[in-house]
Biopython code that builds the backbone (N, CA, C, O; Angstrom):
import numpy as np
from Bio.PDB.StructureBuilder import StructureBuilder

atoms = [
    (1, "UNK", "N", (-90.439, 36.081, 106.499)),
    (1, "UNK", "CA", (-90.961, 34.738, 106.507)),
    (1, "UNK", "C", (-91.321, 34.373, 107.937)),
    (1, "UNK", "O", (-90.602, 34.760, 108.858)),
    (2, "UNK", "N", (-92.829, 33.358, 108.241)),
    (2, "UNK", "CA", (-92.911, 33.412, 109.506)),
    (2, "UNK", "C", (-93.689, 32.285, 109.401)),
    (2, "UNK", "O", (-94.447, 32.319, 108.432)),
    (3, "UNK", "N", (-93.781, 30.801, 110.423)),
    (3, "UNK", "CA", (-94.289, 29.468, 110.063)),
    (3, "UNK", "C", (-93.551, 28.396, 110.821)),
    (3, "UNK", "O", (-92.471, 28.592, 111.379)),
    (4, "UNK", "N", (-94.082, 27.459, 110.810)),
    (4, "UNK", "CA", (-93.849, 26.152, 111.483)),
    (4, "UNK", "C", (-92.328, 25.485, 110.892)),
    (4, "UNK", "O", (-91.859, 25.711, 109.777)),
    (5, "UNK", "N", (-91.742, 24.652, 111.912)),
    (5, "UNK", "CA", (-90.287, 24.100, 111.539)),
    (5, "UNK", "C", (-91.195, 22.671, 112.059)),
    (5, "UNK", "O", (-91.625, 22.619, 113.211)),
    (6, "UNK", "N", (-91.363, 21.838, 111.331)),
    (6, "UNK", "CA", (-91.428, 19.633, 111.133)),
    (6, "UNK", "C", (-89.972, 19.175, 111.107)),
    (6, "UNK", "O", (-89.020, 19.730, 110.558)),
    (7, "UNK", "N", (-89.993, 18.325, 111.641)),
    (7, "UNK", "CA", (-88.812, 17.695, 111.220)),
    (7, "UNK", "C", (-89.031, 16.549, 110.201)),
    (7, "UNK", "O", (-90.155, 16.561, 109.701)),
    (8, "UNK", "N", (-88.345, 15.731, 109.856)),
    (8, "UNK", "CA", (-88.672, 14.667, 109.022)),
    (8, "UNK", "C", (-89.973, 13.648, 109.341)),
    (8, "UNK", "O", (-90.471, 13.040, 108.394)),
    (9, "UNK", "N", (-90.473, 13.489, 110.606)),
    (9, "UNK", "CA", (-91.441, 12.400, 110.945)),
    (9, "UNK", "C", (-92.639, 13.231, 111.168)),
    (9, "UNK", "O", (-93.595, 12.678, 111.713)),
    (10, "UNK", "N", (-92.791, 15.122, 110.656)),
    (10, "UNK", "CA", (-93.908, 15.468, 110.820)),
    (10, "UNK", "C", (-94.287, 16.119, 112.111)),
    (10, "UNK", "O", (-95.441, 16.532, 112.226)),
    (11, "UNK", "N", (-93.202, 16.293, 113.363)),
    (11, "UNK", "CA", (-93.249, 16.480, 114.514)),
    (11, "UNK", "C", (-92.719, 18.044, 114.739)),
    (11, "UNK", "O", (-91.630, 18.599, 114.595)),
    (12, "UNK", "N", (-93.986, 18.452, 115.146)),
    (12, "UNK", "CA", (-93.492, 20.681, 114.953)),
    (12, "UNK", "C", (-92.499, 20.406, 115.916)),
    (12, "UNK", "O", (-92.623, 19.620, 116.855)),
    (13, "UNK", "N", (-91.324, 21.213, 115.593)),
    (13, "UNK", "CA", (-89.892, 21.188, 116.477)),
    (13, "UNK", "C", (-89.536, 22.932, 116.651)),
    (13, "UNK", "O", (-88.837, 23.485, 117.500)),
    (14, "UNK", "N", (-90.263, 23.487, 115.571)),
    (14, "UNK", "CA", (-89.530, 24.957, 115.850)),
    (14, "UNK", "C", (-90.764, 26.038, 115.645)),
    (14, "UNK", "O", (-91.954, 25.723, 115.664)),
    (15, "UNK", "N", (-90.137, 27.672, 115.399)),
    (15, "UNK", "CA", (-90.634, 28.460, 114.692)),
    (15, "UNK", "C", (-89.818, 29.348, 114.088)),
    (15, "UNK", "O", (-88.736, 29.712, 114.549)),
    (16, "UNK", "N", (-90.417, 29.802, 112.815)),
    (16, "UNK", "CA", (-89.298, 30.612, 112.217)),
    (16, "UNK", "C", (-90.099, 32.206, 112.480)),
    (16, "UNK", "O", (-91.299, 32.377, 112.696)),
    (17, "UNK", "N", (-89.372, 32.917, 112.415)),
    (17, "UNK", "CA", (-90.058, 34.297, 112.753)),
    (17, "UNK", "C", (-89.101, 35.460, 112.091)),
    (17, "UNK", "O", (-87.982, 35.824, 112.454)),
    (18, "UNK", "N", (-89.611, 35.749, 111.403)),
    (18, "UNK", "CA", (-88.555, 36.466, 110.002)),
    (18, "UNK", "C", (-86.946, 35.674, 109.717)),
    (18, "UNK", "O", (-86.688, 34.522, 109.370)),
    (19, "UNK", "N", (-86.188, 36.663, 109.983)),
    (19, "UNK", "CA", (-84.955, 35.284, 109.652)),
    (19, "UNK", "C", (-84.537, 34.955, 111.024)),
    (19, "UNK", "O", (-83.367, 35.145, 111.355)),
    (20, "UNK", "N", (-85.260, 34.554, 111.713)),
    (20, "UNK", "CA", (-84.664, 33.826, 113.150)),
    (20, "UNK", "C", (-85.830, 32.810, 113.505)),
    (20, "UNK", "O", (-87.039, 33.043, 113.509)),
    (21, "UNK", "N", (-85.020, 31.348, 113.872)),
    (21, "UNK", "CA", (-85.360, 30.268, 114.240)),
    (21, "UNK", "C", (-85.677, 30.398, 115.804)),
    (21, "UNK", "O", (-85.010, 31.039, 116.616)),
    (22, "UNK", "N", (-86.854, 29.645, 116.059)),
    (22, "UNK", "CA", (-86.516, 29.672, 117.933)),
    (22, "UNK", "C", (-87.475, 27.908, 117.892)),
    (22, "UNK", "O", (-88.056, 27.408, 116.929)),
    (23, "UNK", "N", (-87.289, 27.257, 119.538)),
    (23, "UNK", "CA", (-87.696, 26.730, 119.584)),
    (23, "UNK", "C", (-88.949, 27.055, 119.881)),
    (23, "UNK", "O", (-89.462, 28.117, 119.529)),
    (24, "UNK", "N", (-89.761, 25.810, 120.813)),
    (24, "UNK", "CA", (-91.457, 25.588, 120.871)),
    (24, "UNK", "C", (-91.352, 26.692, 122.190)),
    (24, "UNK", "O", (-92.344, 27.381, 122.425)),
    (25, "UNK", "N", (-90.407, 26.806, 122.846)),
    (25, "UNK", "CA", (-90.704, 27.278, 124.443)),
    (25, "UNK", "C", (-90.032, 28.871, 124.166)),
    (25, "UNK", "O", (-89.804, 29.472, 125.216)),
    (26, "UNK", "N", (-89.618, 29.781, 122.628)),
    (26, "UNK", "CA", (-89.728, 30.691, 122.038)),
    (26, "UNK", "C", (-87.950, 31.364, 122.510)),
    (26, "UNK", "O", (-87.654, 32.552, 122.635)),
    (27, "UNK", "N", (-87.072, 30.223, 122.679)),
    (27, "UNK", "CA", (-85.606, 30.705, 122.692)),
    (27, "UNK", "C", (-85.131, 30.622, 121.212)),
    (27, "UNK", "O", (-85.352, 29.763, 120.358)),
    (28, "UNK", "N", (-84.341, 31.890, 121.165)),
    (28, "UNK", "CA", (-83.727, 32.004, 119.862)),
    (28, "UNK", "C", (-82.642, 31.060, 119.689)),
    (28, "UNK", "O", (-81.836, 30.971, 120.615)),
    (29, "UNK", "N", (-82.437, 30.115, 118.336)),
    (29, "UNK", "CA", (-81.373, 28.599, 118.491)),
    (29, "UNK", "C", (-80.915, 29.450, 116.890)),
    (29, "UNK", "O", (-79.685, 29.411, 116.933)),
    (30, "UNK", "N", (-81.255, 30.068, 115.741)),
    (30, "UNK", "CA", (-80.356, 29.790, 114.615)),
    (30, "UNK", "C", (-81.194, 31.451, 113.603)),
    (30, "UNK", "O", (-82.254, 32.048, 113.414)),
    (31, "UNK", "N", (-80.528, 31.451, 113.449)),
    (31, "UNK", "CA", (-80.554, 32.485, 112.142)),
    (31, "UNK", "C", (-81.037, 31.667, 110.615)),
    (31, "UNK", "O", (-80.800, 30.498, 110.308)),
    (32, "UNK", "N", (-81.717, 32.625, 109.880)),
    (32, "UNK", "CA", (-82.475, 31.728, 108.608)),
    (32, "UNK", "C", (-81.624, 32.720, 107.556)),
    (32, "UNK", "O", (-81.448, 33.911, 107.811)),
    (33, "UNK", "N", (-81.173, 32.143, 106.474)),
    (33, "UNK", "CA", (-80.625, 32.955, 105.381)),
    (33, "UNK", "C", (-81.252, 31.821, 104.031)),
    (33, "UNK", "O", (-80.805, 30.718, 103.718)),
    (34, "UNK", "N", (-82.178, 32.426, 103.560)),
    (34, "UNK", "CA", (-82.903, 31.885, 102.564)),
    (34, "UNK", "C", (-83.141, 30.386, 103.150)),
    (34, "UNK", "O", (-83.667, 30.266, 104.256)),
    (35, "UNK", "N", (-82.786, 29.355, 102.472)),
    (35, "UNK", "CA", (-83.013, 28.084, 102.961)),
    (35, "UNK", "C", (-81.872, 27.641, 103.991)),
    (35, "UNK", "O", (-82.007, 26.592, 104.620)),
    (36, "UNK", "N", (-80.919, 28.329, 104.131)),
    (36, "UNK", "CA", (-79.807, 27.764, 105.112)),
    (36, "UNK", "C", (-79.638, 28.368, 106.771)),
    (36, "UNK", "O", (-79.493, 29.561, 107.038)),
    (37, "UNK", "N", (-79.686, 27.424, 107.631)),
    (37, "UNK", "CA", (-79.751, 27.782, 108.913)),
    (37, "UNK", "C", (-78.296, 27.732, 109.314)),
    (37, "UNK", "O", (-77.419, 26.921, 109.016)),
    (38, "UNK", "N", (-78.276, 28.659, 109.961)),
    (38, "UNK", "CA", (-76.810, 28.757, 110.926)),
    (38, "UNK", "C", (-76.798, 28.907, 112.602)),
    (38, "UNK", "O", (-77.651, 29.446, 113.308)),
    (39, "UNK", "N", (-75.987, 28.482, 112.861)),
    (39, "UNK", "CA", (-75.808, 28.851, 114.396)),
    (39, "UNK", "C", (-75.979, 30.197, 114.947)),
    (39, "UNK", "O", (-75.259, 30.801, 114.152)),
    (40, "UNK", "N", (-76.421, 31.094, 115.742)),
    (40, "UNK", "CA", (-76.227, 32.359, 116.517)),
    (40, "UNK", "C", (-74.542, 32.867, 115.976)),
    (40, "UNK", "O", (-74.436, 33.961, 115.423)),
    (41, "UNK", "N", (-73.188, 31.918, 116.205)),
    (41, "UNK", "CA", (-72.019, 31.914, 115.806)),
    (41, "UNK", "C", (-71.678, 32.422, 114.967)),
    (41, "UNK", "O", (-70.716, 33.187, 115.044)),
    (42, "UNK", "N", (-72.432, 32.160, 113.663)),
    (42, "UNK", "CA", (-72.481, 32.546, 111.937)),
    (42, "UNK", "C", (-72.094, 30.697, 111.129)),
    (42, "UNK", "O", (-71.891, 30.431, 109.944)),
    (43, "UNK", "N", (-72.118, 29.841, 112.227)),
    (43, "UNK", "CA", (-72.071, 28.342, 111.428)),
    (43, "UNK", "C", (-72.720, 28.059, 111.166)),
    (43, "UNK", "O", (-73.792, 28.128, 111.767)),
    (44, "UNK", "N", (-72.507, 27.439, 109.872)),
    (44, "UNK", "CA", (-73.824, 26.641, 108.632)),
    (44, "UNK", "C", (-73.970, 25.600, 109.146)),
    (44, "UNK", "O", (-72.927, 24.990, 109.382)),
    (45, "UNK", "N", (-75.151, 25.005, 109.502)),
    (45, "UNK", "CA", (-75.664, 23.626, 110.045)),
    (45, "UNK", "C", (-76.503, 22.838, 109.679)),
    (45, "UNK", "O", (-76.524, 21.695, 110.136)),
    (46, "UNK", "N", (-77.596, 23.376, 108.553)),
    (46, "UNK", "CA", (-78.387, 22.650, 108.209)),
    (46, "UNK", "C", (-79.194, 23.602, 106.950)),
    (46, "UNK", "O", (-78.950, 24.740, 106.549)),
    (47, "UNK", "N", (-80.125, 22.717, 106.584)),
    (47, "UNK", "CA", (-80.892, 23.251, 105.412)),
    (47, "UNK", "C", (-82.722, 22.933, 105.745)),
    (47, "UNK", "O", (-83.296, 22.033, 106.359)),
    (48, "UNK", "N", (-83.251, 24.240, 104.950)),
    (48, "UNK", "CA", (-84.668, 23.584, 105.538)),
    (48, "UNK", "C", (-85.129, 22.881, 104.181)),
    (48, "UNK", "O", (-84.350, 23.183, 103.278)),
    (49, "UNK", "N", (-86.059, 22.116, 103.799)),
    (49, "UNK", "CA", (-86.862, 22.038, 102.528)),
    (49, "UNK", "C", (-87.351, 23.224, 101.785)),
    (49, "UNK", "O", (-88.272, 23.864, 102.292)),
    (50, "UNK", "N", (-86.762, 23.667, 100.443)),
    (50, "UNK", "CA", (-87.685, 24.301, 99.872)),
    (50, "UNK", "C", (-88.831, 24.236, 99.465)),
    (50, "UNK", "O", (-89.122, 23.758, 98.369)),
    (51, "UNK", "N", (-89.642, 24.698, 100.270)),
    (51, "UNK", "CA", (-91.520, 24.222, 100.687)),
    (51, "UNK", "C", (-92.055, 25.698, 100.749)),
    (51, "UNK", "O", (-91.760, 26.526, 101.610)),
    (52, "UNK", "N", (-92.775, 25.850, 99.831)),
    (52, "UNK", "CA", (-94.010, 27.025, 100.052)),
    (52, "UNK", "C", (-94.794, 26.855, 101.054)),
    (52, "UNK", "O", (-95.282, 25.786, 101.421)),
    (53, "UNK", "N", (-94.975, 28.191, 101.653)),
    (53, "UNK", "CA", (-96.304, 28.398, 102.597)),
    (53, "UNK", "C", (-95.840, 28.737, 103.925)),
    (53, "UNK", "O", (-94.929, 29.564, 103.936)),
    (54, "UNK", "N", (-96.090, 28.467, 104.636)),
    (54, "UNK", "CA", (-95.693, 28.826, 105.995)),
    (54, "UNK", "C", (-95.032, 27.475, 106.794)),
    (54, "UNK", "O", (-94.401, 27.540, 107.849)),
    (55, "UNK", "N", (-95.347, 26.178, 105.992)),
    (55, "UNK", "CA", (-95.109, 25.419, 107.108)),
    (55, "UNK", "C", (-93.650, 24.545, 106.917)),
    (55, "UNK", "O", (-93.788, 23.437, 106.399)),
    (56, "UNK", "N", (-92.165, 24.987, 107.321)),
    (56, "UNK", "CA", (-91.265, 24.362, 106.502)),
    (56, "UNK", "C", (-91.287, 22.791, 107.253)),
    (56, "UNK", "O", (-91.909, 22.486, 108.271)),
    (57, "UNK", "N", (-90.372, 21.876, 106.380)),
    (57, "UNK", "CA", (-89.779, 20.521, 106.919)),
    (57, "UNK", "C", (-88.359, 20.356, 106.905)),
    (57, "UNK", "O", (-87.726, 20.826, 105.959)),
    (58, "UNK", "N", (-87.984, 19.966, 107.501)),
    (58, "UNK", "CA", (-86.482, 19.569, 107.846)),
    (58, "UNK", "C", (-85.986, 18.475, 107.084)),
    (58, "UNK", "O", (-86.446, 17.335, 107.025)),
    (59, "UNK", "N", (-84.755, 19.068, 106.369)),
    (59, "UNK", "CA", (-83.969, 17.447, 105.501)),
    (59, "UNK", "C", (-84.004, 16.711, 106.923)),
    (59, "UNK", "O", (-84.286, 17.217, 108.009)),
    (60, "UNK", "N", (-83.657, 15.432, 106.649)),
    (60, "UNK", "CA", (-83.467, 14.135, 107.359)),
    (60, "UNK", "C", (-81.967, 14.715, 108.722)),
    (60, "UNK", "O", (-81.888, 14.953, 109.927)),
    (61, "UNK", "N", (-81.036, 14.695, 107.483)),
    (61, "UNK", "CA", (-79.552, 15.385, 107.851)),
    (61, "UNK", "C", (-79.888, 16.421, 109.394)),
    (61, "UNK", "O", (-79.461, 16.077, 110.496)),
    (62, "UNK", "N", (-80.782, 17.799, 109.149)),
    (62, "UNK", "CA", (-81.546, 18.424, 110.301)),
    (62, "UNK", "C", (-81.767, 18.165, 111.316)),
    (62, "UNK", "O", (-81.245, 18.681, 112.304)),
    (63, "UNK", "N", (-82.643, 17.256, 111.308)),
    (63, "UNK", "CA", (-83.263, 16.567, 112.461)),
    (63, "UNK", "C", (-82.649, 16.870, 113.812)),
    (63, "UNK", "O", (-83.304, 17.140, 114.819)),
    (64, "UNK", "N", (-81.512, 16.808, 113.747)),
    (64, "UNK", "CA", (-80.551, 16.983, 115.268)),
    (64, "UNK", "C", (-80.529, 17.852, 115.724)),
    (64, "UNK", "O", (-80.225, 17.985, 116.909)),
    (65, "UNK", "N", (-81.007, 19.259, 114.547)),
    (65, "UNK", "CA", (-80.790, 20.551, 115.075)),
    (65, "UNK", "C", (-81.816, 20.677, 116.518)),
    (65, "UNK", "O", (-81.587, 21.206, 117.606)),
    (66, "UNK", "N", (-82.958, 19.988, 116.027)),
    (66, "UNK", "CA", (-83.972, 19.916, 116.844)),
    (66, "UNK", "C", (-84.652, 18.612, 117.622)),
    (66, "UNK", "O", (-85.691, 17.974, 117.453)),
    (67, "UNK", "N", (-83.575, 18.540, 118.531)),
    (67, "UNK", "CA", (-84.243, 17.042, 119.255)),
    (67, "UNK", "C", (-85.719, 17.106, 120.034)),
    (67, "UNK", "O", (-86.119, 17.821, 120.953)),
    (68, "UNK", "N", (-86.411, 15.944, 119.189)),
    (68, "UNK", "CA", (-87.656, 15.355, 119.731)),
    (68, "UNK", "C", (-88.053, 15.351, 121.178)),
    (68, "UNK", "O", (-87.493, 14.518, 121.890)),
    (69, "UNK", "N", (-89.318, 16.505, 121.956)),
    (69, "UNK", "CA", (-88.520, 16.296, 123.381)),
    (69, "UNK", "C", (-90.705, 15.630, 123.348)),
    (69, "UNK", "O", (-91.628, 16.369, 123.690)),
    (70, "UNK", "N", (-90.889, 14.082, 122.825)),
    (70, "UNK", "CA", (-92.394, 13.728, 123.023)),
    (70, "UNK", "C", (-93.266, 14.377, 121.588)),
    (70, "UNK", "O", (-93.086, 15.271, 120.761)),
    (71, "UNK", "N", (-94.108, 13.515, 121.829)),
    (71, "UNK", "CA", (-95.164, 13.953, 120.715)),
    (71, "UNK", "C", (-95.656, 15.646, 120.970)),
    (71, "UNK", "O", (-95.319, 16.161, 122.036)),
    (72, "UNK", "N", (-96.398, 16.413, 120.034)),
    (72, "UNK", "CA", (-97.291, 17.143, 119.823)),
    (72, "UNK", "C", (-98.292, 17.259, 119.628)),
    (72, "UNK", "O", (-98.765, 18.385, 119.475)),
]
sb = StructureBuilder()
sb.init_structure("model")
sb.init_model(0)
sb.init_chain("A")
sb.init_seg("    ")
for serial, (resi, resn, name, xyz) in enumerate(atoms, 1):
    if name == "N":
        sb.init_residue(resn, " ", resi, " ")
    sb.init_atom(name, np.array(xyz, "f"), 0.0, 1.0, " ", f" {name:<3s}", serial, name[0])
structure = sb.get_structure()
C-alpha cells in the first residue's frame, strides 16, 4: 500500500509507503498493520479510515499523531 495520510480537516500530514508511515519531510513515525498504526515500539495508537485508493484520512481521535505544522 502506498498514498497520502489527511487528517480530519483535509490537511496532507503523512505518507504511507508499504506498511510504514513517515512524515512530509520523509522520517519514519509508525508502522501500518492493515488499518491500525503503531508506534516504531510495537504501540497501538491510532486507526486510519477504511478508504479505498491511495489517499487515506485520519479518525478525528488521530489527528495528534500528526500535528498541523501550517497549511499545504
Amino acid at each position: 500500500m502506498s498514498g497520502n495520510i489527511f487528517n480530519s480537516n483535509g490537511t496532507h500530514v503523512g505518507v504511507v509507503d508499504g506498511a510504514a508511515i513517515f512524515d512530509l519531510k520523509g522520517q519514519k513515525l509508525y508502522h501500518l498493520k492493515g488499518i491500525n498504526i503503531y508506534r516504531l515500539s510495537g504501540e497501538l495508537v491510532g486507526h486510519l479510515n477504511g478508504a479505498q485508493g491511495s489517499d487515506k484520512r485520519l479518525d478525528r481521535s488521530a489527528d495528534r499523531l500528526f500535528p498541523a505544522r501550517g497549511s499545504s
